[in-house]
Phi, psi and omega in degrees: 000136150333140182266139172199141182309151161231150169200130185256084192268173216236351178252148168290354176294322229273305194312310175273009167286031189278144200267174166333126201058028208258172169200151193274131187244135202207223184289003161085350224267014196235274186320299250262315176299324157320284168311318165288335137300355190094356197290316197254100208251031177334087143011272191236108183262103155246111199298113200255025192281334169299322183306142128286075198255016211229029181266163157221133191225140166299121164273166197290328183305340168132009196258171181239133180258118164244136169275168205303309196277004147273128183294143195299290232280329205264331165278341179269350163283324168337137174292320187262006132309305224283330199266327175238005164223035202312349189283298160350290232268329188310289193277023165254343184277345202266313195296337184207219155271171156307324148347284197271339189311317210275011195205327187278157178233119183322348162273309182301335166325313180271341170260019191276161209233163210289166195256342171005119197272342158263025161306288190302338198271071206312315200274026173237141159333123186211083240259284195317307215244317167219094167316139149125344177301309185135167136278073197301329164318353177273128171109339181237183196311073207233035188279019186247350174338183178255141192235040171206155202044015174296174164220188198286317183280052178149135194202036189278155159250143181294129211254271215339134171251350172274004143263014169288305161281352147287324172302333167298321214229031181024058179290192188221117160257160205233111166255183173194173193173152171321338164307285205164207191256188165182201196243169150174124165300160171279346188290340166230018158298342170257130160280173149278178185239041145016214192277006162237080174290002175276343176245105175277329162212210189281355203269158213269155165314175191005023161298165163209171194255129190249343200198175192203072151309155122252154205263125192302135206230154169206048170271350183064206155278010157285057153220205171173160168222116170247131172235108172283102176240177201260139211282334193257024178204074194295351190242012205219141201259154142314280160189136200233153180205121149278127194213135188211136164209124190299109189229130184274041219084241165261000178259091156011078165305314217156135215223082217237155185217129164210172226203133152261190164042355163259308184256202223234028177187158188303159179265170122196126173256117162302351168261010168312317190306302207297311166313352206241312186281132148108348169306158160241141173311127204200127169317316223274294186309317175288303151330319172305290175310268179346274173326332182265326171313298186283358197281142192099008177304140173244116169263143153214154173054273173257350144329003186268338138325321194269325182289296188329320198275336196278294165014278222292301203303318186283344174268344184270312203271358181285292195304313176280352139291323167317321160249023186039077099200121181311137174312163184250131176334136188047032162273045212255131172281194181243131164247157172260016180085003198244157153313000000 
């Protein structure tokens, strides 16, 4: 490991006065791994664990505040996650071992960065990790690759499963930064990685994540995040789908999807809803859906297996919300890599 300055300051000024080349430090469970390959080459390491970020409070609107320096395992345990966004505590219980949930923090969750074994790999080509290199994953062992929002530079898939489901459920994140603070949905807090896949996401130098809204929901029990994962990449979806419907009997009032593991950012398409809304739960319809997620999928090499499987998955996690019932927490099947 690299010699690098440390520091715990204890205020939000202090944090974001941060020089040049610095990263930000919370529960470790990314950075720390990072550092020991060589990827993550910090200057300067600031330990923000002295902030107080870590409440999760009811907003007045009927919505929920999580904070950044709250732990996946302490959030997915909340009583008013599990009661009112229970789809949450699903794909946060899906993301990881128990190990790490008690120990990774809902701000670092959303900033972590792809598991690409060549990201990870210093002697491979890498767009992501040394612009101007290449993408060595084109052309090669890539079936967990991502096959929507790629570029020429980069075809990583976006790991997170708890931002799949801010993206369902338009959440909102509270940045804060040498500016001041602002808003950004999640739904465009991540690029795509067009020609710069090394800048992932919106935030500014020494900006940081202070909060997570979520926006007051009525799915009742029609929703679920079903995660398909890969016998060699047990912690990581294959392809994961959030799914929440607001339902009126048997008729979609309204209907939101967002997809993992296939692109190089949580997914979502806004006209799904307008497909969805004012429908009855349907083969045709559903089939419909699927195909408008995927569509514009790029396959290469061993991708090609992942467009065949997201369809099946996205229609399957459609019927279970549709008929309240939901993957049952930590309930993840396996693929094997086969048709």
């Amino acid at each position: 490991m690299r010699a690098f300055f440390y520091s715990r300051p204890d205020t939000l000024a202090a944090v974001v006065r941060a020089p040049p080349h610095s990263r930000y430090l919370a529960g470790g469970t990314s950075l720390i791994d990072l550092m020991k390959v060589d990827v993550e080459r910090p200057e300067h390491v600031i330990n923000i664990k002295a902030l107080s970020l870590d409440a999760i409070e009811p907003l007045p609107d009927g919505g929920l505040r999580l904070g950044a320096l709250a732990t996946n395992a302490r959030t997915a345990a909340h009583p008013l996650v599990r009661r009112r966004y229970p789809v949450l505590a699903s794909a946060l219980l899906a993301g990881a071992s128990a190990r790490i949930r008690h120990v990774a923090t809902n701000g670092g969750n959303i900033n972590q960065r792809t598991r690409c074994r060549y990201f990870y790999d210093t002697n491979a080509a890498c767009n992501k990790r040394a612009p101007g290199t290449g993408c060595a994953a084109r052309g090669a062992r890539n079936r967990v690759h991502a096959i929507l929002g790629t570029s020429a530079e980069c075809i990583a898939a976006f790991p997170s499963d708890m931002c799949v489901v801010l993206a369902m459920l338009d959440a909102v994140i509270n940045l804060y930064g040498p500016q001041g603070a602002r808003r950004v949905h999640a739904r465009d807090y991540h690029r795509l990685p067009g020609g710069t896949p090394w800048l992932e996401t919106v935030l500014r130098p020494s900006e940081l994540v202070l909060s997570i809204d979520l926006p007051p929901v009525s799915f009742g029990p029609h929703y679920t995040y079903l995660k398909i994962r890969d016998l060699n990449f047990l912690a990581l979806a294959v392809v994961s789908v959030a799914v929440g419907l607001e339902m009126d009997g048997d008729i979609i009032r309204h209907g939101r999807v967002a997809l993992g593991g296939v692109a190089s950012r949580p997914w979502y398409v806004p006209e799904v809803e307008d497909m969805l809304r004012g429908r009855r739960p349907s083969r045709g319809l559903f089939r419909d859906v699927a195909e408008r997620l995927v569509q514009g999928a790029v396959v290469d090499r061993d991708s090609t297996a992942k467009r065949t499987l997201a369809p099946r998955v996205i229609q399957h996690a459609l019927w279970q919300a549709a008929t309240a019932l939901p993957q049952p927490d930590g309930s993840l099947p396996v693929w094997s890599g086969s048709d």
